[in-house]
ZALUM-690877 format. One line per 3 residues: their letters; for each residue x, y, z of N, C-alpha, C. Coordinates in pm, whole numbers, plus 32768, in hexadecimal, padded with zeros to 4 digits. Layout:
% residues N
A	X,Y,Z,X,Y,Z,X,Y,Z | ...;
//
This chain:
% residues 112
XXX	AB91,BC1A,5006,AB2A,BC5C,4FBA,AB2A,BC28,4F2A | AAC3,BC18,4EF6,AA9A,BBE9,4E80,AAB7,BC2B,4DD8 | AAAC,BCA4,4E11,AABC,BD17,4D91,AB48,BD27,4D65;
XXX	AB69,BD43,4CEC,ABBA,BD48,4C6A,AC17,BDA2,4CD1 | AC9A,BD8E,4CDA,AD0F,BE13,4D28,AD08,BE8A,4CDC | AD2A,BEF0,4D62,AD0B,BF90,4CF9,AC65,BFA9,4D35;
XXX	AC29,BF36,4D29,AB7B,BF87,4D36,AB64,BFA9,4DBA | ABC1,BF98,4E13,AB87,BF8F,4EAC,AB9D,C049,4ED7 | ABFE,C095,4E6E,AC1C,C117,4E88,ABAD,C15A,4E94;
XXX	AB1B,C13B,4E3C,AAA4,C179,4E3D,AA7A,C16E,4EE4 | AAAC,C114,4F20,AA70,C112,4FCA,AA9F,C17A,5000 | AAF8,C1C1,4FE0,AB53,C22B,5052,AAF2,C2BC,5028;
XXX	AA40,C2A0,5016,AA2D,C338,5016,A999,C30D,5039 | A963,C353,507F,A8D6,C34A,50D2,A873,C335,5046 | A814,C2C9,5033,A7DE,C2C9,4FEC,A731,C342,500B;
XXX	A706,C369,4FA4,A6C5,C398,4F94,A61C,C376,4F67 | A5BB,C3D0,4F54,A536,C38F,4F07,A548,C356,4E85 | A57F,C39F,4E13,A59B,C371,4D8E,A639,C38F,4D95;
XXX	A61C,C364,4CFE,A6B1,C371,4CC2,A6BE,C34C,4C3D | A71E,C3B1,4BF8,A745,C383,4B63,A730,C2ED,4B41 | A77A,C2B4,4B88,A758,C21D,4B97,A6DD,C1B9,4B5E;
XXX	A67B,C1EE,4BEA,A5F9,C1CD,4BF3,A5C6,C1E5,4B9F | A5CE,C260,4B4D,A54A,C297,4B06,A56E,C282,4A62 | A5F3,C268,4A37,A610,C246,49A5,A626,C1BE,499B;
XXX	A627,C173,4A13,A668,C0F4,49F6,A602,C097,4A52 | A58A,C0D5,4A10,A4F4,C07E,4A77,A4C0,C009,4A30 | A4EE,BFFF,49A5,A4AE,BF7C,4965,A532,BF17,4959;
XXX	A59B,BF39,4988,A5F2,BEDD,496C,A5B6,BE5D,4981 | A58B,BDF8,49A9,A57A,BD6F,49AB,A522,BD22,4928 | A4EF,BDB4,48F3,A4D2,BD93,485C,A516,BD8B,4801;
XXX	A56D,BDA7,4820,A601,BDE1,4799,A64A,BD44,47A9 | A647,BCCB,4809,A664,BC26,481C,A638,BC0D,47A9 | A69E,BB9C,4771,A67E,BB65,46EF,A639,BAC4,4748;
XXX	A5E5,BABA,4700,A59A,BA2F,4737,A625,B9C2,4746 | A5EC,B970,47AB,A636,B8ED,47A6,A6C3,B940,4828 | A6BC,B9B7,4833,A73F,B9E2,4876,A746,BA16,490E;
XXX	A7BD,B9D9,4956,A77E,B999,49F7,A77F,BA56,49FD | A70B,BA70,4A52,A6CE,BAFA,4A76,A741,BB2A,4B07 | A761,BADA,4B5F,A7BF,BAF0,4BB0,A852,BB1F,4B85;
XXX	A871,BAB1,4AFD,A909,BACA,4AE8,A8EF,BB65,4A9F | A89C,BB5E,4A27,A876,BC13,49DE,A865,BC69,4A41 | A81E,BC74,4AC7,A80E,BCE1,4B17,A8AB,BCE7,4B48;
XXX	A90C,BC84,4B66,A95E,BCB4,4BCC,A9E9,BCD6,4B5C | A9BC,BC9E,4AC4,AA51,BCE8,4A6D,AA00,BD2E,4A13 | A97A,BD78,49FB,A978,BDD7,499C,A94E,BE29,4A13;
XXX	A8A9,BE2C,4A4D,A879,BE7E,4A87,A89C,BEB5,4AEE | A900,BE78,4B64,A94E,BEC0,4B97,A99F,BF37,4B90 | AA08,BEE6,4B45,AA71,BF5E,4B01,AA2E,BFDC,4ABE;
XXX	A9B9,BFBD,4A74,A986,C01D,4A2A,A92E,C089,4A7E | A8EB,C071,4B0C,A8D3,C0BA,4B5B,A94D,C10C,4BA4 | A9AF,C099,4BEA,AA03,C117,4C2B,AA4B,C17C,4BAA;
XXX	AA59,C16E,4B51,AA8E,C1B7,4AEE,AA3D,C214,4AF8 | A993,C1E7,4AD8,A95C,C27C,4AC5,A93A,C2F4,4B4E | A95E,C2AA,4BC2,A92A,C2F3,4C33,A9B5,C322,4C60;
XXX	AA65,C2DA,4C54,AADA,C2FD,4C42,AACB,C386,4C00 | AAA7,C395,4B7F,AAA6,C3E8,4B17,AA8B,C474,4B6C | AA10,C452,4B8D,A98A,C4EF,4BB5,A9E3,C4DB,4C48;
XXX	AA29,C489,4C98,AA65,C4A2,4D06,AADB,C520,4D18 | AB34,C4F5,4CB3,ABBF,C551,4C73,AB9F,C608,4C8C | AB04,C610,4C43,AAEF,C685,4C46,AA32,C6A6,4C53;
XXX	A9FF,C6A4,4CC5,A995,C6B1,4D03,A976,C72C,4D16 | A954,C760,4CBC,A93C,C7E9,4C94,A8B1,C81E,4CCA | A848,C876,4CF0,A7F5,C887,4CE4,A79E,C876,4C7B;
XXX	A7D6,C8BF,4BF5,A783,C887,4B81,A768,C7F1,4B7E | A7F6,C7B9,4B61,A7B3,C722,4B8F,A78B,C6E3,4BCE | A77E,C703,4C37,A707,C6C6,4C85,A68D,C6E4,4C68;
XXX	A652,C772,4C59,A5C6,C778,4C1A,A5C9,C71D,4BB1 | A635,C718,4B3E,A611,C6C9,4AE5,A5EA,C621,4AE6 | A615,C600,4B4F,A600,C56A,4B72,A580,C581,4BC6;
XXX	A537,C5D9,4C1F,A4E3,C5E5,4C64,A490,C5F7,4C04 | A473,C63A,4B9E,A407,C655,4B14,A42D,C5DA,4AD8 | A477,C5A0,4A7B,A465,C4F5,4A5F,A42F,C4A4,4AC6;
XXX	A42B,C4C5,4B1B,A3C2,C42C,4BAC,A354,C458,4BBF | A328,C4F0,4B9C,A288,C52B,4B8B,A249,C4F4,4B03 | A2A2,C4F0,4A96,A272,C506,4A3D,A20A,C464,4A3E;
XXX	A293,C3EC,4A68,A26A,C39E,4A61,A21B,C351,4ABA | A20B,C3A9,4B0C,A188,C37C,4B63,A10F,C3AD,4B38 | A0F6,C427,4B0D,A07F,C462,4AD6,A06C,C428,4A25;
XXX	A0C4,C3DE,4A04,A08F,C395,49A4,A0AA,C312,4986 | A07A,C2CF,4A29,A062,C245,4A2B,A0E2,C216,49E5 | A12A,C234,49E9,A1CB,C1DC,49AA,A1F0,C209,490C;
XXX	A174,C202,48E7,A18B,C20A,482A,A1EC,C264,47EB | A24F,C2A9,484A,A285,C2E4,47F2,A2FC,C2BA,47AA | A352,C2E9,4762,A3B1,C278,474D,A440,C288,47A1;
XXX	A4AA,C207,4792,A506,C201,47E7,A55B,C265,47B7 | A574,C2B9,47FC,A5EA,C315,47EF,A690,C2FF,47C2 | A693,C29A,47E6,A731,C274,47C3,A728,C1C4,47BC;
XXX	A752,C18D,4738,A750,C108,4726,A7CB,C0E9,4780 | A7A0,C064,4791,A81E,C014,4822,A8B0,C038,47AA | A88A,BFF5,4762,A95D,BFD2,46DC,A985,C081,473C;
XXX	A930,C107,4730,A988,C16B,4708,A9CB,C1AF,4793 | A988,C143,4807,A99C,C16D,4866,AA56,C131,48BC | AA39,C0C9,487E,AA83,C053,48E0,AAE1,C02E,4865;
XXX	AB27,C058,47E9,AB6E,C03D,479B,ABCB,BF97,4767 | ABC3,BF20,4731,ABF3,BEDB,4717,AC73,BED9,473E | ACD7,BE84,47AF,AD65,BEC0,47AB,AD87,BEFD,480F;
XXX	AD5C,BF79,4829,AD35,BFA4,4890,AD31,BF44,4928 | ADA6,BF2E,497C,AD59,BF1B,4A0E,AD08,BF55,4A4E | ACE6,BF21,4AA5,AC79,BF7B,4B29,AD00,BFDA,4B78;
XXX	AD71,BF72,4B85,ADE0,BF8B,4BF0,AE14,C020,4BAD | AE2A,C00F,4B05,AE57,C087,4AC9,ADEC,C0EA,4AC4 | AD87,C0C9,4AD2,AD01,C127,4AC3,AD1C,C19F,4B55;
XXX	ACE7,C143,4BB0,AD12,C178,4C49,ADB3,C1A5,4C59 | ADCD,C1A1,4C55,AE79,C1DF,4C27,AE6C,C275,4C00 | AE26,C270,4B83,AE30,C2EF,4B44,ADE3,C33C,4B78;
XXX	AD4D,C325,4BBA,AD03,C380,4BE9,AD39,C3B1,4C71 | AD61,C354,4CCB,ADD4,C392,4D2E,AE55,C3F9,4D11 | AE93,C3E0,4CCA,AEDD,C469,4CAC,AEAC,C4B1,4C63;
XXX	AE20,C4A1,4C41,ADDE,C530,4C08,ADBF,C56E,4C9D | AD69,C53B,4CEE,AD66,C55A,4D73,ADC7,C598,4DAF | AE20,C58E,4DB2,AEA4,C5D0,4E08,AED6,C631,4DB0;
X	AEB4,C64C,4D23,AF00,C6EA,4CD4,AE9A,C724,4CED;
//
């Protein structure tokens, strides 16, 4: 498999319609600095920075949060996209930070 180690933990849970993910981290391929291979940025920023955020809302899948991710994917469907990104990629996916240590931590949040 192709993806950064650590990111493959996001597979061990039935994916769904949306997700934290999807709906704050929908313009990522704009956030590429020109000239920069779009394959290597998706598989070491935008990766990591998705399972982090769907890791995150995984740990603790609350009812509130789920409406709350279900009202961010309304919002932004009923207004044609324009709204703005909810969480910039840097604050998601931290500098330093592995994916492997990322997935690490949201798993033993999972199990307390």
């Amino acid at each position: 498999m192709r993806y950064p180690a650590g990111c493959g933990a996001v597979f061990r849970y039935r994916p769904g319609l949306t997700g934290p993910a999807a709906v704050r981290l929908r313009d990522r391929d704009r956030l590429r600095r020109s000239g920069q291979d779009l394959e290597e940025y998706y598989l070491r920023v935008v990766v990591p920075a998705k399972v982090t955020a769907d890791l995150d809302f995984l740990a603790d899948p609350t009812l509130r949060r789920t409406i709350g991710v279900m009202i961010e994917t309304l919002l932004y469907i009923v207004t044609g996209g324009r709204t703005r990104r909810a969480v910039p990629i840097g604050a998601v996916a931290p500098i330093g930070l592995t994916a492997e240590a990322q997935a690490t931590s949201a798993s033993s949040a999972l199990s307390s």
